[in-house]
C-alpha positions as CSV (number, residue, x, y, z in Angstrom):
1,X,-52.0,-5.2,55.7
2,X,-49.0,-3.5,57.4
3,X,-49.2,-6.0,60.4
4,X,-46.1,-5.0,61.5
5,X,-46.7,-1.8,62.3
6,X,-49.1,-2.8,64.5
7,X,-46.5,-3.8,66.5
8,X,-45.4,0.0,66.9
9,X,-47.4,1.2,69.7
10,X,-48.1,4.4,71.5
11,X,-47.9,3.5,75.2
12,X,-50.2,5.4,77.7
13,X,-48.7,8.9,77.6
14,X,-47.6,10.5,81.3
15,X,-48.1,14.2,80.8
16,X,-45.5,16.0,83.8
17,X,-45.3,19.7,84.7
18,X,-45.5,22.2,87.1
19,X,-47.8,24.7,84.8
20,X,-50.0,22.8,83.0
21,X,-51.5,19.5,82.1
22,X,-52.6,18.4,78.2
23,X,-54.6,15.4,77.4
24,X,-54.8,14.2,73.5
25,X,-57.7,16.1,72.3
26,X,-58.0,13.0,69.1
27,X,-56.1,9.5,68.5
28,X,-56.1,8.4,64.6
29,X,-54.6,4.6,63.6
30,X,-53.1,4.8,60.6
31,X,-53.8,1.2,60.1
32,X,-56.9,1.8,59.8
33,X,-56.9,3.8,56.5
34,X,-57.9,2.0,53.3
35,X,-55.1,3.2,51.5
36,X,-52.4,1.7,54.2
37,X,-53.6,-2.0,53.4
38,X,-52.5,-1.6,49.9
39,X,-48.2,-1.8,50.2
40,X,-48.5,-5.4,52.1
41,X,-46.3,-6.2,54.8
42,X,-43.5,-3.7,56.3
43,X,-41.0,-4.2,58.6
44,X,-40.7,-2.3,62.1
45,X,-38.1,0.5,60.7
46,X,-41.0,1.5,58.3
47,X,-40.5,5.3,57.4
48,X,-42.8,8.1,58.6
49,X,-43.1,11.6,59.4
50,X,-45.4,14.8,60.3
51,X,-45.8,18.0,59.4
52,X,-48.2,21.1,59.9
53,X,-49.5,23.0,56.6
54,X,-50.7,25.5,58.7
55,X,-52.9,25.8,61.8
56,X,-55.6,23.4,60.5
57,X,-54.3,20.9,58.5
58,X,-51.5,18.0,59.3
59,X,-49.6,16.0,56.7
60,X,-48.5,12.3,57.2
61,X,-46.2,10.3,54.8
62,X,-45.3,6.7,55.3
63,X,-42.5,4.9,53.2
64,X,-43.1,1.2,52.5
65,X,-40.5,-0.8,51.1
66,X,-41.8,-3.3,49.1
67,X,-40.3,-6.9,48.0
68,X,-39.8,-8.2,44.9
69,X,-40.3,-11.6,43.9
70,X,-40.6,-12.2,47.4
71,X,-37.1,-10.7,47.9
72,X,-35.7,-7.4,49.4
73,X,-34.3,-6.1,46.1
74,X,-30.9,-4.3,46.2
75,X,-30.7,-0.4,46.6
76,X,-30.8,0.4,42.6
77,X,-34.0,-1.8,42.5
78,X,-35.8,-1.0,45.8
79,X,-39.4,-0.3,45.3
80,X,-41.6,2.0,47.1
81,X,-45.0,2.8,48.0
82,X,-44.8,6.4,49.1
83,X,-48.6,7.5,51.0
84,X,-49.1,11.2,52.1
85,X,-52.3,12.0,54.1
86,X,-54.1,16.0,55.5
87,X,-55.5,15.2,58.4
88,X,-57.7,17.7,60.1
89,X,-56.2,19.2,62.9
90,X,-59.4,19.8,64.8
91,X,-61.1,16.5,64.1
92,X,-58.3,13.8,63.1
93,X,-60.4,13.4,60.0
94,X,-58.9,12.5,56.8
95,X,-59.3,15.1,54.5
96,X,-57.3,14.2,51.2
97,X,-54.3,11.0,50.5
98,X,-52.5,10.5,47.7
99,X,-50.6,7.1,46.9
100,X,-47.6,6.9,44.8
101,X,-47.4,3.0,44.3
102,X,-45.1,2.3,41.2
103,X,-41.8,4.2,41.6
104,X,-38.9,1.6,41.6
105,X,-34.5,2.5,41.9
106,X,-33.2,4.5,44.5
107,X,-35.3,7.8,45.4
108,X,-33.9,10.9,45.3
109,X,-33.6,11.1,49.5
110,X,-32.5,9.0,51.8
111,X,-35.7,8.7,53.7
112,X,-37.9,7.8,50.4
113,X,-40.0,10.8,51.4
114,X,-39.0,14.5,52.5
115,X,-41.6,17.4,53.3
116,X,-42.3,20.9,54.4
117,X,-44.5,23.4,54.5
118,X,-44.1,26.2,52.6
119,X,-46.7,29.6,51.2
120,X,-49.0,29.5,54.1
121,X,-50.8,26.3,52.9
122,X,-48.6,23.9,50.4
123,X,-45.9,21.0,50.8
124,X,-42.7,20.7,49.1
125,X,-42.2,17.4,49.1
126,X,-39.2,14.9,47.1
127,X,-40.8,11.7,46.7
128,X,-39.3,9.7,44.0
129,X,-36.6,11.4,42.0
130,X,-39.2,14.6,41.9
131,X,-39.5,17.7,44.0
132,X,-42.9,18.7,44.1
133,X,-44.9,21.5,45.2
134,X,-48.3,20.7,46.6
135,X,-51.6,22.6,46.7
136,X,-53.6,21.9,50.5
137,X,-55.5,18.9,48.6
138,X,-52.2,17.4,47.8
139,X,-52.6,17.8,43.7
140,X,-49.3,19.0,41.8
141,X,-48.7,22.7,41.1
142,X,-44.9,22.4,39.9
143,X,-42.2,19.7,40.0
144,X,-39.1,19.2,39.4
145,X,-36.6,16.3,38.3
146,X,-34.1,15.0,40.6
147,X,-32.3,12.4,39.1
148,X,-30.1,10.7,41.7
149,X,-26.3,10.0,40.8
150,X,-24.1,6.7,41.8
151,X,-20.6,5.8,41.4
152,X,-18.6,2.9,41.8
153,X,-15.2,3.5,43.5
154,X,-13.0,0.9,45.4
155,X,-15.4,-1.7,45.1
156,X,-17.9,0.1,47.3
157,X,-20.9,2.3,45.7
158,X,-21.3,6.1,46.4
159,X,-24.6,8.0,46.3
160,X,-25.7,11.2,46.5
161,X,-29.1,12.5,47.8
162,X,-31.3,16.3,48.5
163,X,-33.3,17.0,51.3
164,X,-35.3,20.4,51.5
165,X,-35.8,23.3,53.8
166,X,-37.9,26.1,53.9
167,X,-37.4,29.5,56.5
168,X,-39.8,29.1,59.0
169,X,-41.8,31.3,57.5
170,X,-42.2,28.9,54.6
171,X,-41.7,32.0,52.2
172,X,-38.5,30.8,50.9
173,X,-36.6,27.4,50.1
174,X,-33.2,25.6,49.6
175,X,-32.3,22.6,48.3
176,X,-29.2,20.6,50.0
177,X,-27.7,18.0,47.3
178,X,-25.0,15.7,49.1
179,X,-22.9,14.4,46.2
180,X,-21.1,11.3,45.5
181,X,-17.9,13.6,46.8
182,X,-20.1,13.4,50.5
183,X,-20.0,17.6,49.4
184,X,-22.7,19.6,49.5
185,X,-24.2,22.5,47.0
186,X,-27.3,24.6,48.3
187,X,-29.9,25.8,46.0
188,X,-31.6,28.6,46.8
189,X,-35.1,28.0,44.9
190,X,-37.7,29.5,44.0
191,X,-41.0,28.5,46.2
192,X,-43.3,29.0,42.7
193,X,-41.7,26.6,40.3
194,X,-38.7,25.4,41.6
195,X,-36.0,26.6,39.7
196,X,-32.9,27.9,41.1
197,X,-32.2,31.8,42.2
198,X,-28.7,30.7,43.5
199,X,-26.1,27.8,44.1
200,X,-23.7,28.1,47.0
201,X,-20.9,25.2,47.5
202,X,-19.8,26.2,51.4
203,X,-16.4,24.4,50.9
204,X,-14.4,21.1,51.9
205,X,-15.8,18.9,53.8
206,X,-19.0,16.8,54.2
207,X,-22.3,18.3,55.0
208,X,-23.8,16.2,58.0
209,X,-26.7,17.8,58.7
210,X,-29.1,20.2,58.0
211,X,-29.4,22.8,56.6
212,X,-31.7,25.4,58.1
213,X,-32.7,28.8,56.9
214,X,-33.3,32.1,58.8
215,X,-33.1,35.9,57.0
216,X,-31.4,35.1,54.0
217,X,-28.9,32.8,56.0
218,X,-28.1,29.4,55.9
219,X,-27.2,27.3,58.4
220,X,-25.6,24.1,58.4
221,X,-22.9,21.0,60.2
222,X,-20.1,20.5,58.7
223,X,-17.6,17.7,59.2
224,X,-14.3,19.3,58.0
225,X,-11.4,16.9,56.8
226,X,-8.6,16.5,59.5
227,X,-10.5,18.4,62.5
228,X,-11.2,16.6,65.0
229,X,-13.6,18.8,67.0
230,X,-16.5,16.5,65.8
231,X,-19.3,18.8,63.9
232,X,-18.4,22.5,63.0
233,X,-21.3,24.6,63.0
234,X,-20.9,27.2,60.5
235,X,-23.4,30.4,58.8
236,X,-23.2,31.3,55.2
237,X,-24.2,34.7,54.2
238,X,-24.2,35.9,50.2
239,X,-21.6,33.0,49.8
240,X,-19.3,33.5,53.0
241,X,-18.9,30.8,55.0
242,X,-17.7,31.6,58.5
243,X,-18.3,30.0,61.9
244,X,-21.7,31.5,63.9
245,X,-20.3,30.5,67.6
246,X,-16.9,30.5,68.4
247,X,-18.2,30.0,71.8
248,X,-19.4,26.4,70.8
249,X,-17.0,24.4,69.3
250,X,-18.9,21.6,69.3
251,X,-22.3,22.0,68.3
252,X,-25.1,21.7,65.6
253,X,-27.9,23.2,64.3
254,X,-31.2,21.8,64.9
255,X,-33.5,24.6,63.3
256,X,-34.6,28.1,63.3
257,X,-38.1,28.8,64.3
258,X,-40.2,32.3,65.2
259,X,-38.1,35.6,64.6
260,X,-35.0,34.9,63.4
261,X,-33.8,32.6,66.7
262,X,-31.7,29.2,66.0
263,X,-32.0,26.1,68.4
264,X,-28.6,24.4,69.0
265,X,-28.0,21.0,70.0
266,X,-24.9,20.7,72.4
267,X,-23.1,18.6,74.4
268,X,-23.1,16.7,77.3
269,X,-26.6,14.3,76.8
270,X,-29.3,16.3,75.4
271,X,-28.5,19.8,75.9
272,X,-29.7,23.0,74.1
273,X,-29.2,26.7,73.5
274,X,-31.4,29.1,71.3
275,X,-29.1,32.0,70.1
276,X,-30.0,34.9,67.5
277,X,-27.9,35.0,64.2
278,X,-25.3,37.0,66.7
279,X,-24.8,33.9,69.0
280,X,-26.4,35.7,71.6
281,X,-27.6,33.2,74.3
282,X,-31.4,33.3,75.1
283,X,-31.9,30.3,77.1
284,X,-30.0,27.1,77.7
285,X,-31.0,23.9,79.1
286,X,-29.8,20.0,80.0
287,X,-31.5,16.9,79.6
288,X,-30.7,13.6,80.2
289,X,-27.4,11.8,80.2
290,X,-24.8,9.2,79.1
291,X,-25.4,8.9,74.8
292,X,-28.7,11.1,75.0
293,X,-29.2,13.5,72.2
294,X,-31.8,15.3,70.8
295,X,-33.2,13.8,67.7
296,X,-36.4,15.3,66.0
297,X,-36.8,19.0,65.9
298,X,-40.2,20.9,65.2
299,X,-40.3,24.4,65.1
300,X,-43.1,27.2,65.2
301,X,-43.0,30.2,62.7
302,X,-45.3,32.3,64.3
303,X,-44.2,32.5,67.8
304,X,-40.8,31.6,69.1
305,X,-41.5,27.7,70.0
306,X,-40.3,24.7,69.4
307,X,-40.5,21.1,70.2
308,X,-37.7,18.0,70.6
309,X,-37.6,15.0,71.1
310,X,-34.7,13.1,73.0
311,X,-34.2,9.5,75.0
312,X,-32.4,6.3,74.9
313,X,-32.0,2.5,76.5
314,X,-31.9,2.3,80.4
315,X,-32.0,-0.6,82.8
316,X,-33.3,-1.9,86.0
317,X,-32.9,-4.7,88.0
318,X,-36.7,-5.2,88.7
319,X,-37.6,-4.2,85.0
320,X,-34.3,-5.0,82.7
321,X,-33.9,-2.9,79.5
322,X,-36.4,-0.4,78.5
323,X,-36.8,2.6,76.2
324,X,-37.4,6.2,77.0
325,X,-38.2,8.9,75.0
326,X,-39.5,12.8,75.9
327,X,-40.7,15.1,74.2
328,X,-40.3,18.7,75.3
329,X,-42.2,22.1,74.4
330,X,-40.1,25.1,74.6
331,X,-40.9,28.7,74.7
332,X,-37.8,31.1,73.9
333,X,-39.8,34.3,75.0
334,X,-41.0,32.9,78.5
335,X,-37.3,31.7,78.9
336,X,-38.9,27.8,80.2
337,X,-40.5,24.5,79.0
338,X,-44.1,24.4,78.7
339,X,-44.6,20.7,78.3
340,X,-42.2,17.4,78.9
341,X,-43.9,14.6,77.5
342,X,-42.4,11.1,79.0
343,X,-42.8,7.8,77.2
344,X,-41.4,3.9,78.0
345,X,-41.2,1.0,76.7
346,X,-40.4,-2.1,78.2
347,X,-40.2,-4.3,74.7
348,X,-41.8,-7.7,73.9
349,X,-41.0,-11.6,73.8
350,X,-40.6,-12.0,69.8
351,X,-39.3,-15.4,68.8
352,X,-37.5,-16.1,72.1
353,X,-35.9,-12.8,71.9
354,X,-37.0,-9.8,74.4
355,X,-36.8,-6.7,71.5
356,X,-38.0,-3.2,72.1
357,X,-40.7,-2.3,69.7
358,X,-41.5,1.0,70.1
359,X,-39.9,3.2,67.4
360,X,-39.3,6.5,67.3
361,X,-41.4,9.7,68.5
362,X,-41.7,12.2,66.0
363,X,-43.0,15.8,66.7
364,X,-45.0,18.3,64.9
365,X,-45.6,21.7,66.3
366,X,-48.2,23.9,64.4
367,X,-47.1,27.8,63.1
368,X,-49.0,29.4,66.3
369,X,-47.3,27.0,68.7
370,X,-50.6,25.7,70.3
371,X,-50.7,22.3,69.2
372,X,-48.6,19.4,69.1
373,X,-49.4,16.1,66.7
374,X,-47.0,13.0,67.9
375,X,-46.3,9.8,65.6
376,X,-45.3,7.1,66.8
377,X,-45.7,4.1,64.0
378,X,-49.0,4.2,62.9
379,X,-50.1,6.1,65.7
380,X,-51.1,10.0,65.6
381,X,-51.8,11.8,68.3
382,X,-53.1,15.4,68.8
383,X,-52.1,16.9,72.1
384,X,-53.3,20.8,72.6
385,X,-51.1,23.2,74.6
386,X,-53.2,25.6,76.5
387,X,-52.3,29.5,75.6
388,X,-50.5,31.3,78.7
């Protein structure tokens, strides 16, 4: 069993705001899925995350590294057991799972899994060194090979890796493929069978994050060689690559949700903006302080909302360390934050050791904004947000 993620708890959750109050409308274990005994034991950093397919169905995937001969292998011969899980969103009930237990080497991205929802009511997903496209019962309607690449240089290995994207419509898709030159090339694909409609190389320098994908743009961080402004946020547009705010030197892009509108993540702590594709400022906020920053990002395509998460370490003298993580709903049009979620952990004696063990908190919004599911380890949680 994964006893370990046991450990990874969702605390009592401390809902705070002026305008409205949401309780978890349905609490599912993953644990306590068949299919979750079968990887054997994980450590805490297992990998997970959450997604809406649309308005009524939820998809969970869980990354289990796996040891062989007793032994973590080394990168080339990791093994994985990937699981991916449609939950109900009404009921928490699982509705279909699908197990991919003998895939061994290094997967095609980072994370051993990658997802999003695209057509209304199918998953891309890269699992493996696939990308697949998945009907709503999780069975394969296309796929396509993504062999990962390696060199040696120095005496030190380099890798590449792809992550996906879809608009937030999910009508359209690019590919991001990092190379062993820590470059990036974007492929425009097709959201039918995969293949590529365009490849776009934005230029020098190494693609940090993202990208996302709004009206035919796409949006992207770029660390460029010998600036020293930290992450350059830049748009490309039929090929051009150009700069979106001038304003914000120092910035990133965190995702594009509703009608065309772009959430960026600035500086100091946790602070935001959501601009249009002309920079225009809509709304700006601050949260937190010292090394806060805003970490997962889930965005609404049918109404102009999205959700973040954001905390860190703080201390007391009557508690000592502890962990605190928020998530906040926003909603661009009503110019304000619908929901601030607040979660702390104080951490556990382990082996003579006080550790915190709570792991991250990681958002899903659904397309008409009125739900939020929360994982936290093998904890899901559904939390409604009343309609204003």
């Amino acid at each position: 069993m994964l006893t370990s993620l046991l450990l990874l708890f969702l605390p009592e959750i401390a809902l705070s705001t002026d305008k409205l109050t949401s309780t978890a409308a349905w609490t599912v274990d993953l644990n306590s899925i068949r299919d979750v005994e079968y990887p054997g034991p994980a450590d805490l950093d297992t990998r997970s995350s959450v997604t809406f397919i649309d308005n009524k169905q939820i998809a969970v995937g869980v990354v289990v590294n796996l040891r062989v001969n007793g032994r973590w292998p080394e990168i080339d011969q990791q093994k994985l057991c990937v699981l991916l899980f449609t939950i109900d969103a009404d009921t928490g009930k699982i509705l279909h799972r699908r197990v991919w237990s003998d895939f061994q080497g290094r997967p095609a991205t980072e994370r051993g899994l990658a997802m999003r929802p695209v057509n209304s009511h199918e998953l891309l997903v890269i699992v493996g060194d696939e990308l697949l496209r998945l009907s709503s019962n999780l069975g394969t309607l296309s796929r396509r090979p993504l062999a990962p690449e390696s060199e040696g240089r120095n005496g030190q290995m380099h890798y590449d890796n792809w992550d996906i994207v879809t608009s937030p419509k999910g009508d359209s898709a690019v590919l991001l493929h990092r190379n062993v030159e820590v470059s990036g090339n974007f492929h425009r694909i097709s959201t039918k069978d995969l293949t590529d409609e365009t490849v776009v190389t934005p230029g020098p320098g190494y693609v940090s994050s993202g990208p996302a994908f709004v009206n035919e743009t796409i949006l992207f961080n770029q660390w460029q060689p010998n600036v020293h402004s930290g992450n350059t946020f830049r748009s490309m547009r039929t090929g051009e690559t150009e700069p979106l705010c001038l304003k914000y030197p120092r910035t990133r892009v965190l995702g594009a949700f509703g009608n065309g509108l772009v959430v960026l993540g600035l500086r100091p702590a946790a602070s935001f903006a959501i601009v249009d594709l002309r920079c225009n400022v809509l709304y700006k906020k601050h949260h937190g302080h010292g090394s806060d920053s805003i970490d997962y990002v889930s965005t609404s395509s049918e109404i102009n909302r999205f959700a973040f998460t954001y905390g860190g370490l703080r201390s007391s003298l009557i508690k000592g360390w502890h962990e605190t993580n928020h998530i906040v709903v926003v909603d661009a049009d009503a110019r304000g934050e619908l929901l601030n979620i607040g979660v702390s952990d104080y951490g556990a004696a382990i082996g003579g050791w006080h550790v915190l063990v709570g792991g991250a908190l990681k958002p899903a919004l659904s397309p008409d904004g009125r739900s939020l599911a929360v994982l936290r380890g093998s904890i899901l949680q559904l939390v409604t947000i009343p309609h204003k």
